[in-house]
C-alpha positions, 0 to 999 in steps of 0.5 A, spaced: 510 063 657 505 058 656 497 059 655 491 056 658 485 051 655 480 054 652 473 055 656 468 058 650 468 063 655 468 070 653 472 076 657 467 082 657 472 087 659 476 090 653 483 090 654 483 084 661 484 078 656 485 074 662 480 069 660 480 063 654 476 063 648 474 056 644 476 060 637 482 063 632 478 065 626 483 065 620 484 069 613 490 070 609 492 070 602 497 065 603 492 060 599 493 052 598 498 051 594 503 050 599 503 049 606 503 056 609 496 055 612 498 049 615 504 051 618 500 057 621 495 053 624 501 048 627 503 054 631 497 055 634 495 048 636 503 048 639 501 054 643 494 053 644 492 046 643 485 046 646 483 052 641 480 051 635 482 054 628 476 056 623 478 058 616 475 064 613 478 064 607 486 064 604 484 065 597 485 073 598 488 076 591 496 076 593 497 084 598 491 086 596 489 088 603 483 092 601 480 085 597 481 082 604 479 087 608 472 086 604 472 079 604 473 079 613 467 085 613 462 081 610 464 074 614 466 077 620 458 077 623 457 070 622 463 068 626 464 066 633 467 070 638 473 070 638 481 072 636 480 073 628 487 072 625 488 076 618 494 076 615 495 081 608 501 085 607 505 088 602 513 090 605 515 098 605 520 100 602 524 106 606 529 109 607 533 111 614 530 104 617 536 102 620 536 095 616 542 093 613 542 094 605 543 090 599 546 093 592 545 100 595 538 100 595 533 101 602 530 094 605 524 093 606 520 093 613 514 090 615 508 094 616 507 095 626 502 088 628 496 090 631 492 087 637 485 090 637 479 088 642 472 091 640 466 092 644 464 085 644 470 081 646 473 080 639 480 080 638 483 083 631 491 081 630 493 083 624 498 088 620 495 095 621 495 096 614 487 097 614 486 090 613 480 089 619 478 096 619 472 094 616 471 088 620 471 093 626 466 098 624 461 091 623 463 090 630 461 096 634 468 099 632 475 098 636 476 099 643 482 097 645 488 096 641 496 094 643 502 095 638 505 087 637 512 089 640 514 084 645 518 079 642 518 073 647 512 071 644 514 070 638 518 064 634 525 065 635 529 069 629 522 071 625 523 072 618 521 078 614 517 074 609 513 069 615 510 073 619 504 070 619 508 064 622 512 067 627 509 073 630 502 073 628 500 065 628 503 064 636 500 072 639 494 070 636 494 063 640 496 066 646 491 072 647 486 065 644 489 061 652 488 068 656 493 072 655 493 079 656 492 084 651 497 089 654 502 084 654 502 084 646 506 090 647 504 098 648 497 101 648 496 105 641 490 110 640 485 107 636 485 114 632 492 112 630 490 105 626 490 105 619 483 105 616 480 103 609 473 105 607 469 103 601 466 106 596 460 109 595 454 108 590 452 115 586 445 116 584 445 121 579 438 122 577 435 116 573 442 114 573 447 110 578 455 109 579 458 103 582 464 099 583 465 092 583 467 090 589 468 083 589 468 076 584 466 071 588 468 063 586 462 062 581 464 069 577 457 072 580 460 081 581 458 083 587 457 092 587 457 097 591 449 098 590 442 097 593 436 095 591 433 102 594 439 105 590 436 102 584 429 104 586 432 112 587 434 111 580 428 110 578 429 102 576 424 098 579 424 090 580 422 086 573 425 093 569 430 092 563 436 095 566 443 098 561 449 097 564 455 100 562 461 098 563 469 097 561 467 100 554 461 096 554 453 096 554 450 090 556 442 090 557 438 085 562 434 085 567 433 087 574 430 080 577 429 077 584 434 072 583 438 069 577 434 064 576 428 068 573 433 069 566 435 063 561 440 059 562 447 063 560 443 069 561 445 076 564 441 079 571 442 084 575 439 081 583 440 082 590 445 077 592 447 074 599 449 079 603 443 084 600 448 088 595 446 088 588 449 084 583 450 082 576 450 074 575 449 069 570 444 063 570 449 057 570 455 061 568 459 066 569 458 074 569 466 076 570 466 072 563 461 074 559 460 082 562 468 083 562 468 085 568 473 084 575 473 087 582 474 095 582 471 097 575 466 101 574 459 101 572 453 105 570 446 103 571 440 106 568 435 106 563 436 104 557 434 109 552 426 109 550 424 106 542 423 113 538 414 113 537 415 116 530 412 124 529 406 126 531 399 125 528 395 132 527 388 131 531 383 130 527 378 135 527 371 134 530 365 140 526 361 141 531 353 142 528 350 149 527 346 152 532 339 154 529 
C-alpha cells in the first residue's frame, strides 16, 4: 500500500481521510540517547516522503503516560494540523492472553493502537491508554476513532517493545499520505477510550490545595492553580504567600513574574501557559522548594504577627454642666 504526497490540505470530514496533510507531530519518552527517534522518523519518510516530522518532545519520563498525556495538552493548540503521533506505554501483564509463556509466568501485551480524527481534521495515533485524552478535549473532543488492527500496514514481524516503529510510526505516515482511516482497523466507540483527567485545585477558605503537575527544563513547578483561585482564597497580586509542602513551609511572594524577586529568590507567578507556578530568579524551584511532579502543596496566608494585649482606653471626663 503506498501513500501520497502531502498537499498541506486538510480532510474536512472526520473519518474520510482521503486526503494528504503536510505534518507528523511527534512526542515519545523515547529520549536522545539513542536512535529511537531517529528510526521513527526513517519510517515515516520511507512511507511518507513529502510529509514532514516536528518534534514535540521525547523527554517524557519513562511509561508515565499521564506526565505525556499533559505535556501533548499543553502543546497541542500551537501545533499544525495534522497526524499527532504519541507513543508512551507501559506492557500489561495478563493471564489467558494466548502468548506463550516464559518460566511459568503470563507474557506481557501491548496496550490496542488507536486512531482517532477530531473535529478539526487532526488525527491522534497512539496506545489507548489515555495518553491523548487531554489533547482531544483541547480540540473539540474525538469524533471518530478506529482500532490499529490490519497488520499489512505494519512493519513485518513487529516487536513488542518497538511498537512506536513498527505500527505506530508507518499507520501514522499512511493516514499523513491520504489513507482512510477505516482502513487502520475497526470503527470503536469514542466512549470506550481510555480517558485520564487531571486534578483539580481546591479552595478552602483562605487557603487552596494544588498538585504539582509538571517541572519544566529549568525546574521552574508548574501547579494546577490560577490566578483567580488565589484571588478566591484570598491572596492578591504582590501578597506574601506560605507554601507548604512535602514537610516544608516556605514563605515568598506572590509577583507578576520571577524576575521581580532577588536573584536565587522564590516566587509564586503565572507561568507561560497562565497557571500559576513557583520559580526561582536564575535558579531552580524543584531544588530549592524539593518538590517534583505530583506532589501536593497548600497555599495560604502566612500567619498574622501577634499585635500584643490590648490597652484599656483612656477615659475622657466630660465638665460638669452648671
Amino acid at each position: 500500500m503506498t501513500s501520497g504526497g502531502a498537499s498541506g490540505t486538510v480532510e474536512s470530514v472526520p473519518g474520510a481521510g482521503t486526503r494528504p496533510v503536510a505534518w507528523v507531530t511527534f512526542l515519545s519518552d523515547y529520549g536522545l540517547d539513542d536512535t529511537c527517534v531517529g528510526v521513527v522518523h526513517g519510517v515515516i519518510a520511507r512511507h511518507a516522503p513529502a510529509v514532514r516530522v516536528l518534534d514535540v518532545c521525547h523527554a517524557v519520563a519513562p511509561q508515565d503516560i499521564e506526565h505525556g498525556a499533559g505535556l501533548l495538552a499543553d502543546s497541542v493548540c500551537y501545533l499544525p494540523v495534522g497526524v499527532h503521533l504519541a507513543v508512551v506505554e507501559r506492557l500489561e501483564v495478563s493471564a489467558g492472553t494466548g502468548r506463550p509463556e516464559r518460566g511459568g509466568q503470563p507474557a506481557a501485551s501491548a496496550t490496542r493502537g488507536v486512531a482517532i480524527r477530531t473535529a478539526d481534521g487532526s488525527t491522534f495515533v497512539a496506545p489507548d491508554n489515555g495518553l491523548t485524552s487531554l489533547a482531544w478535549d483541547v480540540l473539540g473532543g474525538a469524533a471518530v476513532a478506529h482500532e490499529i488492527s490490519n497488520p499489512g500496514l505494519w512493519l513485518p514481524l513487529p516487536s513488542a517493545v518497538f511498537r512506536g516503529r513498527d505500527v505506530y510510526a508507518p499507520v501514522a505516515a499512511r493516514l499523513a499520505g491520504g489513507l482512510a482511516l477505516a482502513e487502520v482497523g475497526p470503527r470503536v466507540e469514542p466512549e470506550s477510550l481510555v480517558r485520564l483527567s487531571r486534578p483539580a485545585c481546591v479552595v478552602d477558605d483562605d487557603h487552596l490545595h494544588g498538585q504539582v503537575l509538571a517541572v519544566d527544563h529549568f525546574g521552574n513547578l508548574s501547579l494546577n492553580v490560577t490566578r483567580s483561585d488565589l484571588e478566591a482564597a484570598g491572596m492578591l497580586l504582590g501578597d506574601v504567600v506560605e507554601i507548604r509542602g512535602a514537610g516544608r513551609e516556605h514563605t515568598l511572594p506572590f509577583t507578576y513574574t520571577y524576575g521581580d524577586v532577588p536573584v536565587g529568590q522564590a516566587a509564586l507567578c503565572e507561568d507561560a501557559l497562565r497557571r500559576v507556578m513557583l520559580a526561582v530568579n536564575c535558579g531552580r524551584a524543584s531544588d530549592l522548594l524539593r518538590l517534583g511532579r505530583g506532589d501536593t502543596v497548600v497555599i495560604g496566608q502566612p500567619p498574622r504577627e501577634p499585635v500584643g494585649p490590648a490597652r484599656p482606653a483612656p477615659v475622657v471626663r466630660l465638665p460638669a454642666l452648671t
